[in-house]
N, CA and C atoms as a LAMMPS dump frame, in Angstrom:
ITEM: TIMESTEP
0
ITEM: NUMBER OF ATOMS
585
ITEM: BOX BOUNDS ff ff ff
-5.0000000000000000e+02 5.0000000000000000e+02
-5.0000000000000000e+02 5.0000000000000000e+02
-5.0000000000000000e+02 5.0000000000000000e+02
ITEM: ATOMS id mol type element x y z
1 1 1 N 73.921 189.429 15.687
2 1 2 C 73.535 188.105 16.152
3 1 3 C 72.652 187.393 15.126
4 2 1 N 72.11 187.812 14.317
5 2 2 C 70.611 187.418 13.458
6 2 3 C 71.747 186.671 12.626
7 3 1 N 72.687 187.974 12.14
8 3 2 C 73.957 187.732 10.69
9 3 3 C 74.17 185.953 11.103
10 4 1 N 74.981 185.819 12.77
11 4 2 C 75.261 184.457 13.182
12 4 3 C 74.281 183.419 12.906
13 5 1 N 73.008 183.63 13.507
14 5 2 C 72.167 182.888 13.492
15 5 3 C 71.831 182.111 12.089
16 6 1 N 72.017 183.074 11.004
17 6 2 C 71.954 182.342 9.621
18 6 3 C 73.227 181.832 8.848
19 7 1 N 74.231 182.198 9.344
20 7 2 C 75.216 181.421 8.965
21 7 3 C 75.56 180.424 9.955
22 8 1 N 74.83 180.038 10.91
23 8 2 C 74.727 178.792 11.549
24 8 3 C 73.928 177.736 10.871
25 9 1 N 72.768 178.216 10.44
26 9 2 C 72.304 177.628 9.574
27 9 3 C 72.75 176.935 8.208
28 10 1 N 73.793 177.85 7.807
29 10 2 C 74.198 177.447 6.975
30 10 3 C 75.186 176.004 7.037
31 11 1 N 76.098 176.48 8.327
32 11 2 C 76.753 175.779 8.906
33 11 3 C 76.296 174.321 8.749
34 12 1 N 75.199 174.345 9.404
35 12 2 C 74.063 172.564 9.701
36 12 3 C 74.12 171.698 8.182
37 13 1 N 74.194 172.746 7.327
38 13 2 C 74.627 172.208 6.057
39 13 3 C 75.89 171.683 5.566
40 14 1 N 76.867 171.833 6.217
41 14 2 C 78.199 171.063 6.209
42 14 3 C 78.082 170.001 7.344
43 15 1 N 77.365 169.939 7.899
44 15 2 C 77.681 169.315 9.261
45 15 3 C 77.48 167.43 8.606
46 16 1 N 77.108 167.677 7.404
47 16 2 C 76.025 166.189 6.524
48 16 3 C 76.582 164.707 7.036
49 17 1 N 77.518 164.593 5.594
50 17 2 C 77.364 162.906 5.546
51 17 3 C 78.406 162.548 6.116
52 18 1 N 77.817 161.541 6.853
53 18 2 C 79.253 160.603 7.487
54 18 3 C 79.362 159.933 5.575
55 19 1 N 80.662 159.434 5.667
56 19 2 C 81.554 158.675 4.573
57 19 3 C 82.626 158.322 4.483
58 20 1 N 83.067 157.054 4.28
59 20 2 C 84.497 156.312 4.601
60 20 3 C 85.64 157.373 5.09
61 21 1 N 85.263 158.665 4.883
62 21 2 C 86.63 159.382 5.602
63 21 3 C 86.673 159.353 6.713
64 22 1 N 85.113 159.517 7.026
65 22 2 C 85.085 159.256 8.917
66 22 3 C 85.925 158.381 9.386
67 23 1 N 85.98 157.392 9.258
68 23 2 C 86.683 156.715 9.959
69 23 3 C 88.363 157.037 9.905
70 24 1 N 88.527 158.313 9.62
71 24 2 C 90.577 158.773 10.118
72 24 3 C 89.94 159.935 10.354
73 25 1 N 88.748 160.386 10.155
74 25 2 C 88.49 162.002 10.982
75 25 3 C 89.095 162.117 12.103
76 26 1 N 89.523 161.038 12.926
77 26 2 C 90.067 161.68 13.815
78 26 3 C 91.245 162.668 14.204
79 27 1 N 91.837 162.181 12.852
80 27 2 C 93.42 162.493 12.755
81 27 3 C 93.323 164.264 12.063
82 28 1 N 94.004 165.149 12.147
83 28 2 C 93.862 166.17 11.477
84 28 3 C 93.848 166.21 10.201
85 29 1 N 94.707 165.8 9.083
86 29 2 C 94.632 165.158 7.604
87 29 3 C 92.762 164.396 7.126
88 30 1 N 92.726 163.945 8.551
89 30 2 C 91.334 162.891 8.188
90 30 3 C 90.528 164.233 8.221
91 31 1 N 90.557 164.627 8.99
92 31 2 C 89.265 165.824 9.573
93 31 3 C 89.001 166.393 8.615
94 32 1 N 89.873 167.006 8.528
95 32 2 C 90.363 167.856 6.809
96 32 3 C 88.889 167.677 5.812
97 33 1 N 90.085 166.519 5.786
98 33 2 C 89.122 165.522 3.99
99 33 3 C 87.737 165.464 4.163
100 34 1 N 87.616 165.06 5.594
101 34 2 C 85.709 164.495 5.366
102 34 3 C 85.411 166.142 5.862
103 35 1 N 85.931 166.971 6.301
104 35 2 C 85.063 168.297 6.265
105 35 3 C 84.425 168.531 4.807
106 36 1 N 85.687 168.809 3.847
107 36 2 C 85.599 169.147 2.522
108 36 3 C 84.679 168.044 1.625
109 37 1 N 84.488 166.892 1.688
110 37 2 C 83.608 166.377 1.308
111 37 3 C 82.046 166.771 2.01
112 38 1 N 82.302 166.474 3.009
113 38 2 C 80.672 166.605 3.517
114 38 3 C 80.559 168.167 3.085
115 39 1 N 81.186 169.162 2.701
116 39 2 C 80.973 170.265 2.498
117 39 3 C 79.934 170.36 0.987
118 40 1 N 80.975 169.723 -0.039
119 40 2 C 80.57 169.667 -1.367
120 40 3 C 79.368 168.722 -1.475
121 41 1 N 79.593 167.463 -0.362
122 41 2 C 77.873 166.518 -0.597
123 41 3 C 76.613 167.425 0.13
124 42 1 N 76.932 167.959 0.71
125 42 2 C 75.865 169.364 1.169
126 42 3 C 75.262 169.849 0.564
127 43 1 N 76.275 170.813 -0.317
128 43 2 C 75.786 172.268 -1.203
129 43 3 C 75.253 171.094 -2.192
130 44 1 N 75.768 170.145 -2.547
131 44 2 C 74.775 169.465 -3.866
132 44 3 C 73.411 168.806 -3.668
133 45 1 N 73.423 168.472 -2.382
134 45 2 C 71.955 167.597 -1.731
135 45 3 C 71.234 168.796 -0.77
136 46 1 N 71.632 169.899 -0.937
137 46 2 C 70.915 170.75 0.083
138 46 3 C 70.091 172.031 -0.808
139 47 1 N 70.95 172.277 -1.772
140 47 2 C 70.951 174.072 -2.603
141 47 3 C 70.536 173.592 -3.781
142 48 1 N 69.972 172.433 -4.499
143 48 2 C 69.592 172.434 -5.539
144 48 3 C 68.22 173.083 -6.035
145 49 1 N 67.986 174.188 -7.23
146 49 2 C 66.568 174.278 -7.351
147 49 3 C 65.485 173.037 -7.557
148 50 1 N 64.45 173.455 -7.488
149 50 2 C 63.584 172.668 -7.727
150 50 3 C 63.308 171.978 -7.146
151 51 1 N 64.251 171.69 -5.977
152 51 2 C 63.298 170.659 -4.906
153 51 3 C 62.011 171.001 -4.287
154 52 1 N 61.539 169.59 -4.228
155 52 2 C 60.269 169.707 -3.345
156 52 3 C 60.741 170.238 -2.016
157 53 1 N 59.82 170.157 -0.812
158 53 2 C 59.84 170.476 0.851
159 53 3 C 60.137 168.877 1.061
160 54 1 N 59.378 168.144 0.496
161 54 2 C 59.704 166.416 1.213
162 54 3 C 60.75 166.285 1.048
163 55 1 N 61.377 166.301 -0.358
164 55 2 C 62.948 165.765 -0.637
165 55 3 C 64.097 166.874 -0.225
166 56 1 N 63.416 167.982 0.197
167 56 2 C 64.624 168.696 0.874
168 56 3 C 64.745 167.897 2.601
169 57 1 N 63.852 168.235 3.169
170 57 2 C 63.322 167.425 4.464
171 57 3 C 64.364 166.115 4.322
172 58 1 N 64.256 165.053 3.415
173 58 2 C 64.352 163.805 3.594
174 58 3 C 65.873 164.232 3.736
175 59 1 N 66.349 164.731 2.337
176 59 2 C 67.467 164.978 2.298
177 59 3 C 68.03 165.328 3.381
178 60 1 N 67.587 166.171 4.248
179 60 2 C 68.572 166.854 5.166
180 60 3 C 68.682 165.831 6.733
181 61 1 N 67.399 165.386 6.754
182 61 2 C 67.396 163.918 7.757
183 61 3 C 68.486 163.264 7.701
184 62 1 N 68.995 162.978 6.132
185 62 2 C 69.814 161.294 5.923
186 62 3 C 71.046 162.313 6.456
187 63 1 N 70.949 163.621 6.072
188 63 2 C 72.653 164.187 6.136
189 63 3 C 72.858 164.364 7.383
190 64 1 N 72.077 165.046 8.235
191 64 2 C 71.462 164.78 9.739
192 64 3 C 71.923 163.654 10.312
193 65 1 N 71.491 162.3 9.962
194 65 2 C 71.438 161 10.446
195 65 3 C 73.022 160.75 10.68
196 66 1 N 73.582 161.192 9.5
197 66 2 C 74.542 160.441 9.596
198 66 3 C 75.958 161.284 9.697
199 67 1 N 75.891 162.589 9.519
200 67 2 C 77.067 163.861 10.424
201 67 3 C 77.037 163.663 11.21
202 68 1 N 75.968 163.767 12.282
203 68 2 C 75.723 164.728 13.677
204 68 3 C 76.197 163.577 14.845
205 69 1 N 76.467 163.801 15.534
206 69 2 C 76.242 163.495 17.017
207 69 3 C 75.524 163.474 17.194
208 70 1 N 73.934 163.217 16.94
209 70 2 C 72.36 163.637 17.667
210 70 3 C 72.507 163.691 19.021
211 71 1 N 72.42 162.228 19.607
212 71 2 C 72.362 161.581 21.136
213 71 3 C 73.078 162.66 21.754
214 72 1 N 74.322 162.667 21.302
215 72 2 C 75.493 163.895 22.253
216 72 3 C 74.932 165.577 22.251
217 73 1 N 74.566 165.44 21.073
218 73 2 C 74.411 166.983 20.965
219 73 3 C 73.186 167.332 21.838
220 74 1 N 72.265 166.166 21.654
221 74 2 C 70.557 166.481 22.082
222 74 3 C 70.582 166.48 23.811
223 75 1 N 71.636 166.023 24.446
224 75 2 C 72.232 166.038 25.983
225 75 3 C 72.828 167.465 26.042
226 76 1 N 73.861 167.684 25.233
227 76 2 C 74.476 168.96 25.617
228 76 3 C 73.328 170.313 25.705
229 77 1 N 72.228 169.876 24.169
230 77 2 C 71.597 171.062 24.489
231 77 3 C 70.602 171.299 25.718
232 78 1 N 70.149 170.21 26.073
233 78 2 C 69.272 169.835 27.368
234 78 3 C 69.899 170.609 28.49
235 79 1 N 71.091 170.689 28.663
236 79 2 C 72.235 170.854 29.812
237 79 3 C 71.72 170.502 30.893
238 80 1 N 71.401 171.162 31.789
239 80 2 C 71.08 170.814 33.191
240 80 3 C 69.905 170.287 33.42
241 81 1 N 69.233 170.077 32.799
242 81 2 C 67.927 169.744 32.683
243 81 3 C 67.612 167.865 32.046
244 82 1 N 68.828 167.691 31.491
245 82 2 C 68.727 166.54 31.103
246 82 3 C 68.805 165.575 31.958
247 83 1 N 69.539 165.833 33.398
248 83 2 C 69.781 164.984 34.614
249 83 3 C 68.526 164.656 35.292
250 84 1 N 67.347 165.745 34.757
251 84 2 C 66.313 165.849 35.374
252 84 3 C 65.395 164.762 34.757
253 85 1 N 65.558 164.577 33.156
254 85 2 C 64.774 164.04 32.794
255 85 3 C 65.246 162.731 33.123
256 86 1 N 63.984 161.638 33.072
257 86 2 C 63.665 160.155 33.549
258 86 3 C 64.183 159.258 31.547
259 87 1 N 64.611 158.188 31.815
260 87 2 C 64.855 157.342 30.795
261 87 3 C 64.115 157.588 29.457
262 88 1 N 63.137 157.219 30.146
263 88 2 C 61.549 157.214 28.62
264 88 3 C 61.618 158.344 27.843
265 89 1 N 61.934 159.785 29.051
266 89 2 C 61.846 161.045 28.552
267 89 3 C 63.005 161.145 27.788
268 90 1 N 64.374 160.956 27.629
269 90 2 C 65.448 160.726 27.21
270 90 3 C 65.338 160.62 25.781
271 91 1 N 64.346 159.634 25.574
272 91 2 C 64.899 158.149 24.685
273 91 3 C 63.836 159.244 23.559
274 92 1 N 62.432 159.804 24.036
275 92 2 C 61.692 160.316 22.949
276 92 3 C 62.058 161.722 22.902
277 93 1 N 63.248 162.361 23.524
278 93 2 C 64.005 163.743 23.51
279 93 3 C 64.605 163.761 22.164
280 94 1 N 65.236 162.957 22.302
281 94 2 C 66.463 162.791 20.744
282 94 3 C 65.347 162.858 19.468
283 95 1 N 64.61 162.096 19.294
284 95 2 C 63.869 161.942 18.009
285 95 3 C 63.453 163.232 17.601
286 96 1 N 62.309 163.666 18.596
287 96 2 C 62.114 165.082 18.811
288 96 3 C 62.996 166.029 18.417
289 97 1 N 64.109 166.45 18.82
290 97 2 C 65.455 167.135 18.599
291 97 3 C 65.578 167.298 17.631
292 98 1 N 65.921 166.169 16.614
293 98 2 C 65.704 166.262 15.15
294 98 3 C 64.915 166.272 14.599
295 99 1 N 63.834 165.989 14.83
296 99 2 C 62.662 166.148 14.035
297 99 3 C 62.57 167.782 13.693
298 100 1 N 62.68 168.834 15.305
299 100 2 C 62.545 170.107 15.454
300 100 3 C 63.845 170.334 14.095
301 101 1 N 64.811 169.783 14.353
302 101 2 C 65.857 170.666 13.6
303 101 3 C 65.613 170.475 12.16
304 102 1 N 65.088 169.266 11.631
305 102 2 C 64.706 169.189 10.488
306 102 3 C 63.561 170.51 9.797
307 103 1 N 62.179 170.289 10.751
308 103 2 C 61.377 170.931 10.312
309 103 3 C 61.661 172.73 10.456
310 104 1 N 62.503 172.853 11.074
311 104 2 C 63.012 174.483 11.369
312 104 3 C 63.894 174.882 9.822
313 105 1 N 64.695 173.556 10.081
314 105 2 C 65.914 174.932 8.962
315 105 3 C 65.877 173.976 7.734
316 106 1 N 65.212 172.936 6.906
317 106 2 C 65.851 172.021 5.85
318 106 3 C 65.22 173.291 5.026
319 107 1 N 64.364 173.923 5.034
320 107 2 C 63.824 174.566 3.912
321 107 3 C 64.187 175.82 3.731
322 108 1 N 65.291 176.281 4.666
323 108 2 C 66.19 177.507 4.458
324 108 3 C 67.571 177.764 3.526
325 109 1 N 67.78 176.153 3.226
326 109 2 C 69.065 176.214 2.672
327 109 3 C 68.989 176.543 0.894
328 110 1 N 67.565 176.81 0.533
329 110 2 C 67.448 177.255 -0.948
330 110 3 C 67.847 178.499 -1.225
331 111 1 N 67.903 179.455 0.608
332 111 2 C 68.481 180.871 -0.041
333 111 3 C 70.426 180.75 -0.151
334 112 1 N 70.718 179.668 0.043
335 112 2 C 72.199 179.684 0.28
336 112 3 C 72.536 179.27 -1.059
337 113 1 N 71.994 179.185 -1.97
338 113 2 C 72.761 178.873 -3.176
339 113 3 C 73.694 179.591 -4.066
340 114 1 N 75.192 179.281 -4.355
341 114 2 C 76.161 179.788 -4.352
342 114 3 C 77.256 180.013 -3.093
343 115 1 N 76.697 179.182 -2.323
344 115 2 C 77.807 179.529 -1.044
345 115 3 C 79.239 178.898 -1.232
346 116 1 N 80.181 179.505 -1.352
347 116 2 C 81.58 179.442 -1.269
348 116 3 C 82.211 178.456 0.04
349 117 1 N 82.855 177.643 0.378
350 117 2 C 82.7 176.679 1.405
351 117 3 C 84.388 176.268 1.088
352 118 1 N 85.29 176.706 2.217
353 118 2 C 86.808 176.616 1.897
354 118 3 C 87.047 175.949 2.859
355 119 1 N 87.683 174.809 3.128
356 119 2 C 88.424 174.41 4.413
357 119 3 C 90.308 174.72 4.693
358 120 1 N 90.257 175.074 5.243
359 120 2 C 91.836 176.024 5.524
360 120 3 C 92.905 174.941 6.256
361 121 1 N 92.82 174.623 7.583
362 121 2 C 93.74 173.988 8.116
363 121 3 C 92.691 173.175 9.064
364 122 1 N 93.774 171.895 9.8
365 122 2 C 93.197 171.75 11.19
366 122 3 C 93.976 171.292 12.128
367 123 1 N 94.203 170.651 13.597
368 123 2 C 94.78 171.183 14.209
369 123 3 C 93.921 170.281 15.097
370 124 1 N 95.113 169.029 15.743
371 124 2 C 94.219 168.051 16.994
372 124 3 C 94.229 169.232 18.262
373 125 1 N 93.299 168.947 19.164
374 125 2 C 93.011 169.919 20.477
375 125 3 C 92.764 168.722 21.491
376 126 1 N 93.178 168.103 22.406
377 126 2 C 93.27 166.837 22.959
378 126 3 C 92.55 165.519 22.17
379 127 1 N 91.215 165.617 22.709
380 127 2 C 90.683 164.008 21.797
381 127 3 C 89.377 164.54 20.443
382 128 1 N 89.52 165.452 20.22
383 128 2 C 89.109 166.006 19.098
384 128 3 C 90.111 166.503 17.883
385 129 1 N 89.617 166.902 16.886
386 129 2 C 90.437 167.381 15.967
387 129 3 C 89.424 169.189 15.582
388 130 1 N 90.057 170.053 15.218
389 130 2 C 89.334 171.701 15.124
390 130 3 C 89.641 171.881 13.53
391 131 1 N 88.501 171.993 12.982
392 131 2 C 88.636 172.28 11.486
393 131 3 C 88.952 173.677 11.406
394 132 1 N 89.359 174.507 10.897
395 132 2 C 89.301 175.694 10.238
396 132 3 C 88.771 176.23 9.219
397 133 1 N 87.894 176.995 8.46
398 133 2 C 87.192 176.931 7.037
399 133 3 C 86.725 178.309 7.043
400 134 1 N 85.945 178.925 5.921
401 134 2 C 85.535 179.892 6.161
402 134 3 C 84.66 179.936 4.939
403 135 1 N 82.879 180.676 4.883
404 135 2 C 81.934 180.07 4.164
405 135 3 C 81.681 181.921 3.856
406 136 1 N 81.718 182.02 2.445
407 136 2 C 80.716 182.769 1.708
408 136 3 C 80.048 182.906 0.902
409 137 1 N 78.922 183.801 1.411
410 137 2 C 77.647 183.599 0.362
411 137 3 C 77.933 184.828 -0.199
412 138 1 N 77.447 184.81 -1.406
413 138 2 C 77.81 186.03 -3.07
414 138 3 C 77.34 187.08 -2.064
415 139 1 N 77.931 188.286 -2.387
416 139 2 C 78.363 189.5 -2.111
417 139 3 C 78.314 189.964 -0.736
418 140 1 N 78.97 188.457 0.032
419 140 2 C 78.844 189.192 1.521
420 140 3 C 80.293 188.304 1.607
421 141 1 N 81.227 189.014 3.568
422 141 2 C 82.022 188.498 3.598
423 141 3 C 82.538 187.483 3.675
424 142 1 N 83.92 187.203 3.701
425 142 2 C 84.335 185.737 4.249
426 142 3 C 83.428 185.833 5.936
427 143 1 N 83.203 184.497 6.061
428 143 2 C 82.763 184.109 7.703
429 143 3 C 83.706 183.292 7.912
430 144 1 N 84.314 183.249 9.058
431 144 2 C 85.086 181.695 9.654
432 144 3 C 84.169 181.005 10.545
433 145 1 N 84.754 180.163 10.046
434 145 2 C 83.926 178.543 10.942
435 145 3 C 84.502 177.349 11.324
436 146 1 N 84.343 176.949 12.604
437 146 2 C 85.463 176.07 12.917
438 146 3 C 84.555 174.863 13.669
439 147 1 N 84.953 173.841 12.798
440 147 2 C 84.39 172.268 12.802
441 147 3 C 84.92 171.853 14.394
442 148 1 N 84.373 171.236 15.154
443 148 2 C 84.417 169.854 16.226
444 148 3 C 84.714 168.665 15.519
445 149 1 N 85.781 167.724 15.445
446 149 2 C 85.092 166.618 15.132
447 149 3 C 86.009 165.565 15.637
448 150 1 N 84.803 164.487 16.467
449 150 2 C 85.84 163.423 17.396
450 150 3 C 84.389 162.121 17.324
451 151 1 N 85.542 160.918 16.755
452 151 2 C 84.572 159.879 16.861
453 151 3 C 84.08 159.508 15.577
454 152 1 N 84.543 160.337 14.425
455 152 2 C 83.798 160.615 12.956
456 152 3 C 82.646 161.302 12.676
457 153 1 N 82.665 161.959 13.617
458 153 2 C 81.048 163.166 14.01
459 153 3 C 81.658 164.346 14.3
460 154 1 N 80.891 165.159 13.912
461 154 2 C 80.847 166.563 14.105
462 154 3 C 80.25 166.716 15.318
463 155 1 N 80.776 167.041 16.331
464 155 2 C 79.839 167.428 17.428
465 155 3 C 79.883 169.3 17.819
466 156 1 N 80.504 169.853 17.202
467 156 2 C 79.756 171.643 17.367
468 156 3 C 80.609 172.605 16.408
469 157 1 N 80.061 173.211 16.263
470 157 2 C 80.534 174.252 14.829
471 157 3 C 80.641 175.399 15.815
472 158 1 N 81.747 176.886 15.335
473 158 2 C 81.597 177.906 15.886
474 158 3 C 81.628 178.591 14.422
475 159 1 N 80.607 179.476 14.399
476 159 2 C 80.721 180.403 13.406
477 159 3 C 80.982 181.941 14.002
478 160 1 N 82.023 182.591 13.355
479 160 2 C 82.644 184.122 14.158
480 160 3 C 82.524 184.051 15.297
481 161 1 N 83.421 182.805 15.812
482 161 2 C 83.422 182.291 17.522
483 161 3 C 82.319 181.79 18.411
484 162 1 N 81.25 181.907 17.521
485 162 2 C 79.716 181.703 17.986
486 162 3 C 79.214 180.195 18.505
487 163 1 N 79.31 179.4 19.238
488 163 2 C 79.117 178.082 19.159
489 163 3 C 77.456 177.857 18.408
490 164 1 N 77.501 176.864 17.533
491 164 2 C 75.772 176.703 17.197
492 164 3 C 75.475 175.858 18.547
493 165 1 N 75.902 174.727 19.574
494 165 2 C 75.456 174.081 20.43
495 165 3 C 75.151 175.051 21.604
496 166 1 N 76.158 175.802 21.867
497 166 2 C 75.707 176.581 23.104
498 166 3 C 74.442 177.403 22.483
499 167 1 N 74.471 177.746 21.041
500 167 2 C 73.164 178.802 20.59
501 167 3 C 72.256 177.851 21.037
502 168 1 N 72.01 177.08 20.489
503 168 2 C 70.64 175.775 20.961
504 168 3 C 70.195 175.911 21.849
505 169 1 N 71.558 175.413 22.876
506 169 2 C 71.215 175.282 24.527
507 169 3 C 70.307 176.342 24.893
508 170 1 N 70.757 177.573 24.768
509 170 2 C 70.021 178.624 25.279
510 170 3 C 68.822 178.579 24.658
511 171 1 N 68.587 178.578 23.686
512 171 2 C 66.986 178.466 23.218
513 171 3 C 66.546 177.621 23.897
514 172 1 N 66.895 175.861 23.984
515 172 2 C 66.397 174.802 24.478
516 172 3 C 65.573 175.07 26.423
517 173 1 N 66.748 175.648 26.515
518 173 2 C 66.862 176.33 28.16
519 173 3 C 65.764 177.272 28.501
520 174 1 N 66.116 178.181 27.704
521 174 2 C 64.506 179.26 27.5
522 174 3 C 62.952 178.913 27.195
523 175 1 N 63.36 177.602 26.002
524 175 2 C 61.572 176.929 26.181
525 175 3 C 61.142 176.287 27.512
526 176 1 N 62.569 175.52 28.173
527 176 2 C 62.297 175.061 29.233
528 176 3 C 62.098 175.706 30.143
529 177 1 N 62.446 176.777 30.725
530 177 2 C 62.412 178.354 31.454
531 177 3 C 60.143 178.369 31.113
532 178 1 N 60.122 178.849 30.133
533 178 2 C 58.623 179.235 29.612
534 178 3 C 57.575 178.165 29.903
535 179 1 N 58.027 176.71 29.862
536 179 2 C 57.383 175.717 30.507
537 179 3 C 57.307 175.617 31.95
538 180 1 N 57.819 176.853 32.694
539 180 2 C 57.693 176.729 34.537
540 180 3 C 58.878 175.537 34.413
541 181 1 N 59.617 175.045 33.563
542 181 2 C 60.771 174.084 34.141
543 181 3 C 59.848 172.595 34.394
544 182 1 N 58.844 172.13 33.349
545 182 2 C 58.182 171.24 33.523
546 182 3 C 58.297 170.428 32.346
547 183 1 N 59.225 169.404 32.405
548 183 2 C 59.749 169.249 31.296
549 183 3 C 58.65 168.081 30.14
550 184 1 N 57.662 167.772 30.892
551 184 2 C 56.619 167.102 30.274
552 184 3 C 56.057 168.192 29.222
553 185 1 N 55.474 169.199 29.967
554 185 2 C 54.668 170.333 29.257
555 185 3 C 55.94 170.886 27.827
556 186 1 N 57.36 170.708 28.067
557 186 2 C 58.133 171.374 27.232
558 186 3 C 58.117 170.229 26.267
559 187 1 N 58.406 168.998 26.583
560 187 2 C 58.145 167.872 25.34
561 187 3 C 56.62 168.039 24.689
562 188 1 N 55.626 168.357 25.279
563 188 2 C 54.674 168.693 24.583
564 188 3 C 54.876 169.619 23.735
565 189 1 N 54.995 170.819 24.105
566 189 2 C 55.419 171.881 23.178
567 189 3 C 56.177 171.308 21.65
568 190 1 N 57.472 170.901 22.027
569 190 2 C 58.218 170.328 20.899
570 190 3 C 57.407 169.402 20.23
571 191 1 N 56.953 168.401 20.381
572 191 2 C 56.058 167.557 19.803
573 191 3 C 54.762 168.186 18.918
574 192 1 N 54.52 169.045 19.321
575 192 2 C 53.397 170.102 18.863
576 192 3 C 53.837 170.631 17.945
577 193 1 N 55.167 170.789 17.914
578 193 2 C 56.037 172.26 16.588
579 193 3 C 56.283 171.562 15.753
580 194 1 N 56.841 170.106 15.789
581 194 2 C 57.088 169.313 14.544
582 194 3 C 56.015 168.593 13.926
583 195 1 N 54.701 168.702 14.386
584 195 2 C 53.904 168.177 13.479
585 195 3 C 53.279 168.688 12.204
């Protein structure tokens, strides 16, 4: 599980830039292309030596900003709990979300340098399209990994069948669990970790 956990990480690193391909991602051919780009604008804006912590950070924000689904993803990981929360709480959930995901993993991706990053096939699945790919880092195996992507966003990666969104959820679920299910005290918490 740990093995998953860091090649999820790695994962968040393809997940980057939206770019004019988005807009035919929908199509399998489209999906394709902007996987393999956002793959290569990754490893070059993510794995370079010498970065600072700010310009890795910033960096991984803009790639963040503009891959992800935030809004969608930051609901899915909430799951049941998000019905609970009130508007206001909503609206300063998302920021939060990323902020956490920024300050957790942008400064992990310096051990991934040299990662191998193949996209294989893909394959529409009703109103999404399923990338196929498979990512290795020097002297370990192939991993497979299989892209979400509907809308010109990536909305969930599975690495060795692993979803990274359902991984979230459960963490997300468990801080909320440790907060007595008080979801004020759990936005505190989060707010507290990203500063």
């Amino acid at each position: 599980m740990i093995k998953n956990f860091f090649y999820s990480l790695v994962a968040i690193l393809f997940f980057s830039q939206l770019s004019s391909q988005s807009i035919l991602a929908d199509t399998p051919d489209g999906a394709k292309a902007f996987i393999e780009d956002l793959g290569r604008r990754a490893i070059n804006s993510l794995t370079k030596p010498d970065v600072s912590q700010e310009q890795l950070e910033s960096n991984f924000e803009k790639l963040l900003n503009e891959g992800f689904d935030v809004p969608g993803i930051a609901r899915f990981v909430m799951g049941r709990y998000w019905v609970q929360m009130n508007d206001e709480q909503k609206e300063r959930f998302v920021p939060l979300f990323k902020a956490r995901l920024k300050k957790s993993y942008a400064n992990r991706f310096q051990a991934y340098r040299g990662v191998v990053f193949v996209v294989k096939d893909a394959r529409q699945e009703k109103d999404h399209v399923i990338v196929s790919s498979t990512i290795q880092k020097p002297g370990e195996a192939l991993t497979p990994v299989e892209w979400r992507v509907a809308g010109g966003k990536i909305h969930d990666v599975k690495v060795e069948g692993v979803s990274m969104s359902i991984t979230i959820r459960d963490e997300y679920n468990a801080l909320v669990q440790s907060n007595n299910r008080n979801i004020e005290k759990f936005m505190s918490m989060i707010a507290g970790s990203v500063q």
